[in-house]
N, C-alpha and C positions, 0 to 999 in steps of 0.2 A: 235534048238535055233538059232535066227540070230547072225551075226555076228557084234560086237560092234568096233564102230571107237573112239582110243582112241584120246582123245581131244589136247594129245599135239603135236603129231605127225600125227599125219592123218593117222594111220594104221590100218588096220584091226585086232578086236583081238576076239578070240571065246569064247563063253558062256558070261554069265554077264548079270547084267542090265536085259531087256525085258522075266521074267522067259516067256514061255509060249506059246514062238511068238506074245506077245501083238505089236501091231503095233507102232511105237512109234511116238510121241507128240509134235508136233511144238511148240519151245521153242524158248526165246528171253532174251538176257542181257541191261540192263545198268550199266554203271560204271561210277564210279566220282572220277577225278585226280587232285590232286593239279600242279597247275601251276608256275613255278619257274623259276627265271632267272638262269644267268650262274653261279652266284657268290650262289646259295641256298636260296637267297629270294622270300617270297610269289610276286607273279605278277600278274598282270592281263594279259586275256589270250588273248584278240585282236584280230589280223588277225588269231588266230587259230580256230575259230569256222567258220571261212566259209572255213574247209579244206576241208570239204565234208559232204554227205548227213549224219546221223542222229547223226551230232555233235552239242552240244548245250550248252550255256552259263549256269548255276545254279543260283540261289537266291543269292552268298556270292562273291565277287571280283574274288577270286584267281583259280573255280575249275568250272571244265571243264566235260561235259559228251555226251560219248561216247554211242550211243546204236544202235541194230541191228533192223530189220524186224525178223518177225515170221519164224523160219528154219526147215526143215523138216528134219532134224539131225544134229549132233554132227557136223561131217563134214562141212556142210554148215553153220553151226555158227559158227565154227573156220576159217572159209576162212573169211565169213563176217566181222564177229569183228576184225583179223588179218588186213584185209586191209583196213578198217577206221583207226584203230588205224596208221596203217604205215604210212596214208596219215597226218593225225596229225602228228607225231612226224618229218616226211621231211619238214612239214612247221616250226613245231617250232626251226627245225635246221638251219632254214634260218633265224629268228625272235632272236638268243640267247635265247630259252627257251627251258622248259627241262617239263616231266610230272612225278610224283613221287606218285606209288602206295600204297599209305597205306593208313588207316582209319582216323587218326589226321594228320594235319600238323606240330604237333612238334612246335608250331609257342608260342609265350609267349608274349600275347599281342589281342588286339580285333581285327577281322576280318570283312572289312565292306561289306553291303548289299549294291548287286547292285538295285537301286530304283525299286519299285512295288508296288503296292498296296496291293496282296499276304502277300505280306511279313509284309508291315508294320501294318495289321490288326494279322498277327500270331504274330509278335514281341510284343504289346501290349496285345492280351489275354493273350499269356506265360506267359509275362512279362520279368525280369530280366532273369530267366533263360533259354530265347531262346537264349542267349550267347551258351551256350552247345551246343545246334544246329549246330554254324556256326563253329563249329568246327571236323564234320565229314563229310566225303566223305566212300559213301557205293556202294555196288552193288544191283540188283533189276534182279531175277531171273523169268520170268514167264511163263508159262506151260500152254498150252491152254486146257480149260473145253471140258469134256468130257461129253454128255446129258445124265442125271441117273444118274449120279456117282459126279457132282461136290460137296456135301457134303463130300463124302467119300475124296476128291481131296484134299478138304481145311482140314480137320480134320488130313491126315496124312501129311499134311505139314506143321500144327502145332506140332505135337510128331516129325517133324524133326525139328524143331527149336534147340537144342543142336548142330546140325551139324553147325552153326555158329561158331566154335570152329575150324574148319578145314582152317580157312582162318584168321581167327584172325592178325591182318598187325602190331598194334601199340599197346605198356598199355601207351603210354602217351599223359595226356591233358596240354596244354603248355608245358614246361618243364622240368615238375616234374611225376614220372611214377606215371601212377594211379593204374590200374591192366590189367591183359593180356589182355582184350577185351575192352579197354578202350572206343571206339568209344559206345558200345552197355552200356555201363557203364552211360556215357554220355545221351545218346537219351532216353534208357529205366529208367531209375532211375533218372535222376538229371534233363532234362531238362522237363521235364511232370509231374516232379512230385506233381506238382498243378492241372493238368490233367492229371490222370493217366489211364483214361481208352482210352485216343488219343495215348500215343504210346508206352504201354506195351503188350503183348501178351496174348492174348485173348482167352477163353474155346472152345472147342469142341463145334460146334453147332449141334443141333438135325435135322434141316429142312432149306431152303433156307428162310421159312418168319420167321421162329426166327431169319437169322441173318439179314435181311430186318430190322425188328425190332429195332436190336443193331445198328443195320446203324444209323438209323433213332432219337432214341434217343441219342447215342452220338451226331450226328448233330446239334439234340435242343438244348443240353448241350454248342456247342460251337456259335450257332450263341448268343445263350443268353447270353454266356461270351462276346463278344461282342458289343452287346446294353449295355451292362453294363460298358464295357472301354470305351463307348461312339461313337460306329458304329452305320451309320443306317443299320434297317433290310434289307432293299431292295439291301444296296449295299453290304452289304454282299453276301446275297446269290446269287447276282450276281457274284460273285467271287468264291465263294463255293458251293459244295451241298454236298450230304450225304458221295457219295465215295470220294471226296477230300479233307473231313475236319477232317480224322483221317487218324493217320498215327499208327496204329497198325503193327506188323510186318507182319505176313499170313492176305492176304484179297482178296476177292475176286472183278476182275476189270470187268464190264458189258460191259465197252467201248469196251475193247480189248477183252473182252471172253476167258481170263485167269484166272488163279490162281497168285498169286504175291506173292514170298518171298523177304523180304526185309531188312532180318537180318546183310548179310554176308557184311564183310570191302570190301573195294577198295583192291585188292592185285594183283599180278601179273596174265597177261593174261590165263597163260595156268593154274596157281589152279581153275580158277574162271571157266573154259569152263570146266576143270574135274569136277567142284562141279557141276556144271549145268547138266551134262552129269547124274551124279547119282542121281541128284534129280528127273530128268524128268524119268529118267530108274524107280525109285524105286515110282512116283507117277503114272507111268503110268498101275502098279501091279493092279490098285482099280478096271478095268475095268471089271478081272477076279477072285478076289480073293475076300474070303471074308475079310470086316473089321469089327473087334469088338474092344470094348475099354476093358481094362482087366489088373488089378492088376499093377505094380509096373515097373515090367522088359522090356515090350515090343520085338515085334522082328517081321522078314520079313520071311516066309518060302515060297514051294510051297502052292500056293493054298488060303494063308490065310495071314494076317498082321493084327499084334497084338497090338493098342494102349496103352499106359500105361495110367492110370488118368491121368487126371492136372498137380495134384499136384506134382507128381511124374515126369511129362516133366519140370514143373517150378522150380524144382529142379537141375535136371540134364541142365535147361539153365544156372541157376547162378553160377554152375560147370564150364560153359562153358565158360561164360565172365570174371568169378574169376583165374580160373588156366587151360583153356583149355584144349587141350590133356595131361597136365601132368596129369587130373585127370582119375584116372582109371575106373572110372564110364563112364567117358562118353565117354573114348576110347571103353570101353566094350557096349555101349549102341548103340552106331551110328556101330560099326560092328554087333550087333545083328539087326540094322534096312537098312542092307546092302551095306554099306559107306567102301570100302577098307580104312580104316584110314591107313594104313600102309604107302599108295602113299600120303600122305598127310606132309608137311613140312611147316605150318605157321611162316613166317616172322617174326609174335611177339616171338614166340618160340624161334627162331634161333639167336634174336635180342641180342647184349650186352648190358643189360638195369639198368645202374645206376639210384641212386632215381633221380637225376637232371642232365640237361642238362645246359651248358651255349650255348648264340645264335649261338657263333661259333660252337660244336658241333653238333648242332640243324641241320644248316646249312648244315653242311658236312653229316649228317645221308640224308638228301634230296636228296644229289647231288648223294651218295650210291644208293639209293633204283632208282633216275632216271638210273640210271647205269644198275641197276637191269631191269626195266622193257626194256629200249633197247637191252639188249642183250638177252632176254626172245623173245621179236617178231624178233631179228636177227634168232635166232635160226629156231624157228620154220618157216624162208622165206628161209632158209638155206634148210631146210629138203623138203619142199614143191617144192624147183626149181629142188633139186636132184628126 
């Protein structure tokens, strides 16, 4: 069995991950940080997107993201992400701003779009509740396809959907707490839910043209919403096509010749390159092992991964954004589907979480959590120089 590089140290650790000797799978993050001054308020981020290469503005004023090249391990997506980010945060210490890892910004008040056309054709089909939207920053895990197996690839990275649980950052939208997973609360339930087949989480596909298929017909579904808020068809689809006009959580990306998980919050650097670390370990099983869907429980062994139905993963998700790790299901579920939850400590978890905040509290949880994430990449540049 190889030897696994834990993600927040860079050490070598044995067993784990790759039963098999599977060879492992160039993987890639993004992450989206809110941007804040010294004093805790939302800011725009400025001179910090040209701090360096694959840093980029978002659709919403205040948030910022952060994403890697394709890495051919653990290792080298912890060096990668580790020193974008550093080169961020030097600039924003020369600038008076700070970057603040969680899922909401705590912020009690509208958050505005930076101009696009994107956006303002999505804000219109939404409607009112693309408000919800501009209020999460997430990460974006993706795991490159494997030929023969990419079915198997997307389907068990749909029965890991629960594992969004593991990184949970905020339960509040403005505020006032919503629930543990507030962010996913948000996106999957309130702000689609006029469209609910664009970004809730989507069945087990059988074959690549059935999900072709779903592609395909969601797509009609939104450029026709669309024509309808009064788009033309032509410029839509110039702006859109099949794989950019849903934002379901697991999808598969053609462009990149990945898998894409797109559930998990913004949280600190080194949860997010552990999560990454076991998702890619435990999607990368399908190459050797068989996959069947099967009853209720689900789990990872040698040799074999065992999907639970749907309905049974769609439960254990709402477990997941309702009461995260405290529920014992889906601590028990995500270690039968090989996720050490033990190494796991989500920031919503840990958080002091009254039902309301006032702005100044708001404020000071920002300036926390920025605390949080620099002393997170001190660390780990600490351990790397030693």
């Amino acid at each position: 069995m190889p030897d696994r590089i834990d993600p927040t140290t860079g050490a070598k650790q044995d067993g784990g991950g790759n039963d098999g000797g599977v060879a492992p799978l160039r993987r890639s993050i993004e992450v989206e940080y809110w941007v804040i001054d010294d004093e805790g308020r939302l800011t725009d981020p400025g001179e910090l997107s040209d701090a360096g290469e694959g840093v980029e503005r978002e659709f919403v004023e205040p948030l910022l993201e952060i994403k890697t090249t394709p890495c051919e391990s653990t290792a080298a997506l912890r060096t990668e992400f580790y020193e974008r980010l550093d080169g961020v945060l030097r600039r924003a210490s020369d600038h008076g701003k700070r970057l603040v890892p969680l899922g909401t910004p705590m912020h009690d008040g509208e958050i505005a779009d930076r101009p696009g056309e994107r956006t303002r054709i999505q804000d219109r089909v939404v409607g009112s509740d693309f408000e919800y939207v501009r209020h999460c920053a997430g990460t974006h895990i993706h795991v490159e396809q494997q030929p023969g197996h990419v079915i198997e690839q997307l389907n068990t990275l749909i029965a890991l959907d629960p594992a969004l649980a593991l990184v949970n950052s905020s339960p509040y939208f403005g505020h006032e707490r919503l629930t543990t997973g507030a962010r996913s609360q948000l996106y999957r339930r309130m702000a689609y839910e006029t469209l609910p087949h664009q970004g809730r989480l989507w069945p087990y596909a059988e074959d690549l043209e059935e999900w072709a298929k779903r592609l395909e017909h969601r797509y009609g579904e939104f450029v026709t919403q669309s024509i309808i808020t009064g788009f033309d068809r032509e410029r839509v689809e110039s702006y859109f096509g099949p794989e950019s006009a849903v934002w379901t959580p697991v999808q598969l990306r053609e462009r990149f010749s990945t898998v894409e998980w797109r559930s998990p919050d913004a949280a600190l650097p080194s949860q997010l390159l552990r999560l990454a670390d076991d998702v890619a370990s435990i999607v990368s099983r399908v190459t050797e092992a068989a996959v069947r869907i099967e009853g209720d429980r689900g789990g990872c062994a040698a040799g074999e991964i065992v999907l639970p139905k749907f309905d049974a993963v769609s439960e254990y998700v709402d477990a997941a954004i309702t009461d995260g790790l405290d529920s014992s299901a889906v601590r028990s579920y995500l270690d039968r589907m090989g996720f050490s939850v033990e190494a796991y400590d989500p920031l919503a978890g840990e958080m002091d979480a009254p039902a309301e905040l006032t702005e100044s509290q708001a404020r000071d949880r920002r300036l926390e959590y920025a605390d949080r994430l620099e002393a997170d990449v001190r660390r780990v540049s600490s351990i790397t120089a030693d």
